[in-house]
Every structure is written in structure tokens, then in C-alpha cells.
VONUKOL-655681 format. One record per residue: z, x, y of N, C-alpha, C in turn. Coordinates in steps of 0.05 Angstrom, whole numbers, padded with zeros to 5 digits, always signed. Example, Ala and Ser with C-alpha at 12.3 -4.5 7.8 and 13.67 -1.06 7.14 Angstrom:
# residues 2
+00156+00264-00114+00156+00246-00090+00156+00264-00066+00142+00257-00045+00143+00273-00021+00157+00258+00001
***
This chain:
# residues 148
-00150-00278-00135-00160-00265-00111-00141-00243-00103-00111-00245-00096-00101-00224-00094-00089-00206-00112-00096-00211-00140-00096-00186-00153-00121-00164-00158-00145-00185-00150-00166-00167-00134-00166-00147-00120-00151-00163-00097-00140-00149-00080-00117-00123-00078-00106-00127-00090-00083-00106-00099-00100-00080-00102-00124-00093-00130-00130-00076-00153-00154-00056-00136-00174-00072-00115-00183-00060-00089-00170-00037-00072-00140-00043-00063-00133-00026-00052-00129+00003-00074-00112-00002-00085-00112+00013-00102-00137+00036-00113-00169+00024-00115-00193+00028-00125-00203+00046-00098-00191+00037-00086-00213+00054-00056-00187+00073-00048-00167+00076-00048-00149+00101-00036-00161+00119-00051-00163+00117-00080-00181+00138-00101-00200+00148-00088-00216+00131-00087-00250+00136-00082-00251+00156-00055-00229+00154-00038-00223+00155-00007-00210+00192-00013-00201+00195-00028-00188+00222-00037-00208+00238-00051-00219+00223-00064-00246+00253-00083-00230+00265-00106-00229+00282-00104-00228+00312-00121-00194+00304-00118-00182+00306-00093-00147+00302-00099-00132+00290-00126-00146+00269-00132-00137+00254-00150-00142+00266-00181-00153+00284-00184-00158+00303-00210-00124+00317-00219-00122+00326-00235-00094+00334-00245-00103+00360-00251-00107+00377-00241-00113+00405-00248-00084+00421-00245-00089+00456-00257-00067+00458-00261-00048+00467-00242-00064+00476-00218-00052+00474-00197-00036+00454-00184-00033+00436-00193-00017+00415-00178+00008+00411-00198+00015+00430-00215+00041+00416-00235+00058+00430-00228+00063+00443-00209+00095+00447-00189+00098+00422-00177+00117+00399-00179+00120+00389-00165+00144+00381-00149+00172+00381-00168+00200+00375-00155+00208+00400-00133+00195+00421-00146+00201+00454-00129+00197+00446-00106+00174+00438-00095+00174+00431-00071+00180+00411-00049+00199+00395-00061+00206+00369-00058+00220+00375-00026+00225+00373-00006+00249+00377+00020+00273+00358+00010+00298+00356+00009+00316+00344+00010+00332+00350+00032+00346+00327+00047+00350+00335+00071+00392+00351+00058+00390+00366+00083+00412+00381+00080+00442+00363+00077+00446+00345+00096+00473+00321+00101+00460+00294+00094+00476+00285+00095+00463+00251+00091+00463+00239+00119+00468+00251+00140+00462+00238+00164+00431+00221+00171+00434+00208+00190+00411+00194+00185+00388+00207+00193+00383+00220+00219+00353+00236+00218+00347+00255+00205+00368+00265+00176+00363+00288+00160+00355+00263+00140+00361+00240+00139+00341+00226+00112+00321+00221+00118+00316+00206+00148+00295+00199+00154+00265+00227+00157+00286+00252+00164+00266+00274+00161+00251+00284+00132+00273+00279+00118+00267+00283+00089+00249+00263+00074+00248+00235+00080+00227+00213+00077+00200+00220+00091+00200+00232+00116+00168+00240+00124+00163+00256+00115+00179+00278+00108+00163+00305+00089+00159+00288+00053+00170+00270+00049+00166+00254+00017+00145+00252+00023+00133+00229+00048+00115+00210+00054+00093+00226+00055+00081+00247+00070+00069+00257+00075+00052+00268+00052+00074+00278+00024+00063+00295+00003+00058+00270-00008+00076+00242-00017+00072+00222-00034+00039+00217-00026+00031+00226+00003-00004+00208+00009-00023+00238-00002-00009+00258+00000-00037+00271-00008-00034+00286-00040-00015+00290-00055-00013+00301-00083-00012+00282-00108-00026+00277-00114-00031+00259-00136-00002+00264-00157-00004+00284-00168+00021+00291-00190+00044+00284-00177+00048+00290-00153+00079+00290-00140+00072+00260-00131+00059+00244-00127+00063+00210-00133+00063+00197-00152+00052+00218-00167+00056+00193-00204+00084+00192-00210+00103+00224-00194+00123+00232-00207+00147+00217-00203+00135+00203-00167+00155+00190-00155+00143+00163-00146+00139+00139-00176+00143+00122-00179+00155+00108-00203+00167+00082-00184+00184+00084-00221+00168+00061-00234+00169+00075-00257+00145+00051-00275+00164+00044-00290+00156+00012-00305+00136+00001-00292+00133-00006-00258+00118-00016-00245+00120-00010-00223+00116-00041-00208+00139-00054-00199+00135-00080-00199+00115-00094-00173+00098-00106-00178+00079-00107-00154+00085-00143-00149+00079-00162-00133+00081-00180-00130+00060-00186-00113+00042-00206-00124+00025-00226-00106+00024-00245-00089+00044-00249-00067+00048-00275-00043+00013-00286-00039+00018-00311-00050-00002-00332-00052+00007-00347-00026-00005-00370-00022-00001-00392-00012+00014-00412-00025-00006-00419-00046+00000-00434-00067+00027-00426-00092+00023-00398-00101+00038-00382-00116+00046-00359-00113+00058-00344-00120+00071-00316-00124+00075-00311-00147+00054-00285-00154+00058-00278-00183+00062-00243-00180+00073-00242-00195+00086-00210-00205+00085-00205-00230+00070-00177-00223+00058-00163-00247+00075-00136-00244+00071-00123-00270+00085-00095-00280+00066-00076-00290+00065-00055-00267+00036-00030-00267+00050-00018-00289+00040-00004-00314+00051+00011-00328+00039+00037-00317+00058+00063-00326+00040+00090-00309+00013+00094-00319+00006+00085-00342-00024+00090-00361-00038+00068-00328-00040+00055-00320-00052+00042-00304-00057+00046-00277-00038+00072-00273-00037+00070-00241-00059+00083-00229-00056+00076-00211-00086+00089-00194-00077+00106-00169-00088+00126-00170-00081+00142-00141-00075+00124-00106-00061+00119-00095-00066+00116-00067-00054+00125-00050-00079+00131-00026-00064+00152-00009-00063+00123+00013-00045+00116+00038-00037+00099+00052-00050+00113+00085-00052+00134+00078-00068+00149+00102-00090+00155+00106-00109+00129+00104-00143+00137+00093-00164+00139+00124-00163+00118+00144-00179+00126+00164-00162+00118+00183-00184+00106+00214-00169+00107+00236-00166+00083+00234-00168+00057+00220-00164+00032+00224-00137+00018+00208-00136+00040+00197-00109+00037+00178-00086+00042+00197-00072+00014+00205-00039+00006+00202-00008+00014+00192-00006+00035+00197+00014+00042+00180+00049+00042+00193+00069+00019+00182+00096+00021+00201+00112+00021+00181+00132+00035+00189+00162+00050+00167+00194+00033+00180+00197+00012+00166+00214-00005+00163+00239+00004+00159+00265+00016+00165+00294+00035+00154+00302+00005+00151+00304-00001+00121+00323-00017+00106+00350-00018+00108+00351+00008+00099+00380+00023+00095+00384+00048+00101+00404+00068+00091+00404+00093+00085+00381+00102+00060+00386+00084+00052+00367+00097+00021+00344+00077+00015+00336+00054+00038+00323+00039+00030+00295+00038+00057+00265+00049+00038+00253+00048+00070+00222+00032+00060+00214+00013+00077+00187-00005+00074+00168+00001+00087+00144+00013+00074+00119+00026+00088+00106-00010+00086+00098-00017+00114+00080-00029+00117+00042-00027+00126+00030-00023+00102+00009-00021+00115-00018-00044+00118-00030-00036+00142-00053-00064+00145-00074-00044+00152-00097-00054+00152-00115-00050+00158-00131-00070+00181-00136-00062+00197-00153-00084+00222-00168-00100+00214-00175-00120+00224-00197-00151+00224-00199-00149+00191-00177-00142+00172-00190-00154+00146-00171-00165+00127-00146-00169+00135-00131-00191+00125-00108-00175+00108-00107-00144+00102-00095-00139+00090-00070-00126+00098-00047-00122+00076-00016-00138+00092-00001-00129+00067+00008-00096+00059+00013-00090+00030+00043-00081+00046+00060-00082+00031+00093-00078+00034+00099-00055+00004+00112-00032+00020+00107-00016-00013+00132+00000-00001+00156-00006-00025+00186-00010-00019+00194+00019-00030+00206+00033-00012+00218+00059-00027+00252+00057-00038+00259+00063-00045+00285+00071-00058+00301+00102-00056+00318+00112-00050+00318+00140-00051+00350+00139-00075+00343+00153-00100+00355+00154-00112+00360+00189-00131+00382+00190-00143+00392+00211-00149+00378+00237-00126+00379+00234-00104+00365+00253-00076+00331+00253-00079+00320+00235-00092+00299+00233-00089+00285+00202-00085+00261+00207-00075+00249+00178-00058+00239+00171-00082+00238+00134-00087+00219+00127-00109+00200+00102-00097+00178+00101-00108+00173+00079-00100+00175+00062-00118+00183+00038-00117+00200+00014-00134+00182-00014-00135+00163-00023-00114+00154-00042-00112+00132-00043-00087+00121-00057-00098+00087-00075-00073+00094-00097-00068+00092-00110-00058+00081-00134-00039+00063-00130-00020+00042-00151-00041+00013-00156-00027+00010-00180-00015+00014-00185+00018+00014-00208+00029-00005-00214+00041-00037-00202+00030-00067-00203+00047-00071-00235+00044-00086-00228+00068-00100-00263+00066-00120-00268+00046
***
């Protein structure tokens, strides 16, 4: 059931984007436009993570580019917890910014460590999707899917 679930979210951020999710050739600039913040102070990372965040939800290329595959996802059961490994041949577009019922809260781990939590209202779902910021760029590293 919750790799259903996973594979659901995943299936409708697509569907929810259209045409974005195509790789045309307009979209293969992608590091050029990357913001890196100027100091490592903290609201120059945290500024530099909303300008990531922002492009990671709407450019398909510049999200494939900045995940690291395999891409470790984990299923919190009741019963079990199972973790699986997305290879990039598998990934599916998702944008985390789809309507108005969508949940979305930004967790500061660390300096370099930040947890988009998103839910969606009255439907159980509860995805944890872990960033990393490495060699000055953001990665995403991992899911946790904790839907009911």
C-alpha cells in the first residue's frame, strides 16, 4: 500500500505539470542558472535553498540534475519499513507545489541539511523529502513516506 502510495505521488505531480515534464531543448541550461548564495551565512543559504526550491518544483531537467540517484526512498509502515532505491531511468517528475490543499513546511536541519515536509489535507498523506547541500549545490538524497 505505501509503495502505492509513494508511486501515486510521484504519478500525479506529473500529470499536475503537463507539458513541463517534457525535456525539450530549451530546458538544457541548467547549472548556469543555479543562485548560490554569496557567504555561507545563514539567510544567504537559506535564500539560496528557496531560489533551489522554487526551480527544483517547476524545471524538470534542473530536478533530475539535482537528485542523487539512486534515490533512497523509505516506506514507514506500521507493521514494517521498507526502503527502496529509485534508479534515475525510474524517476518521475514531481512538483511539491501542486494546489491549494497542499501542506508544504521547510525543516533547517543544519547548515547544509533542509526537510521539505509535505501533506496534503483530509487524505493521510505525510512525505519527508531530505535535501543535502553539497559541493554548493542542493541535492535531494531521500523520501520518507509516512502516509496513512
Amino acid at each position: 500500500m505505501k509503495k502505492q502510495t509513494l508511486k501515486l505521488i510521484m504519478i500525479s505531480g506529473m500529470m499536475a505539470i503537463g507539458c513541463h515534464g517534457k525535456n525539450t531543448g530549451q530546458q538544457t541550461v541548467t547549472k548556469a542558472l543555479v543562485a548560490k548564495p554569496i557567504d555561507e551565512n545563514r539567510s544567504a543559504l537559506i535564500t539560496g535553498f528557496e531560489v533551489f526550491f522554487k526551480r527544483f518544483n517547476t524545471d524538470s531537467v534542473f530536478q533530475i540534475d539535482h537528485v542523487d540517484f539512486p534515490l533512497r526512498a523509505k516506506i514507514v509502515d506500521e507493521e514494517i519499513d521498507t526502503t527502496i532505491y529509485i534508479p534515475k531511468s525510474k524517476w518521475q517528475y514531481v512538483s511539491l507545489l501542486n494546489n491549494k490543499t497542499d501542506i508544504v513546511k521547510k525543516v533547517k536541519v543544519s547548515e547544509s541539511e533542509i526537510t521539505i515536509i509535505h501533506m496534503v489535507e483530509d487524505t493521510g498523506l505525510h512525505v519527508s523529502y531530505h535535501f543535502t547541500r553539497k559541493n554548493d549545490d542542493w541535492l535531494l538524497v531521500s523520501v520518507v513516506d509516512e502516509s496513512d
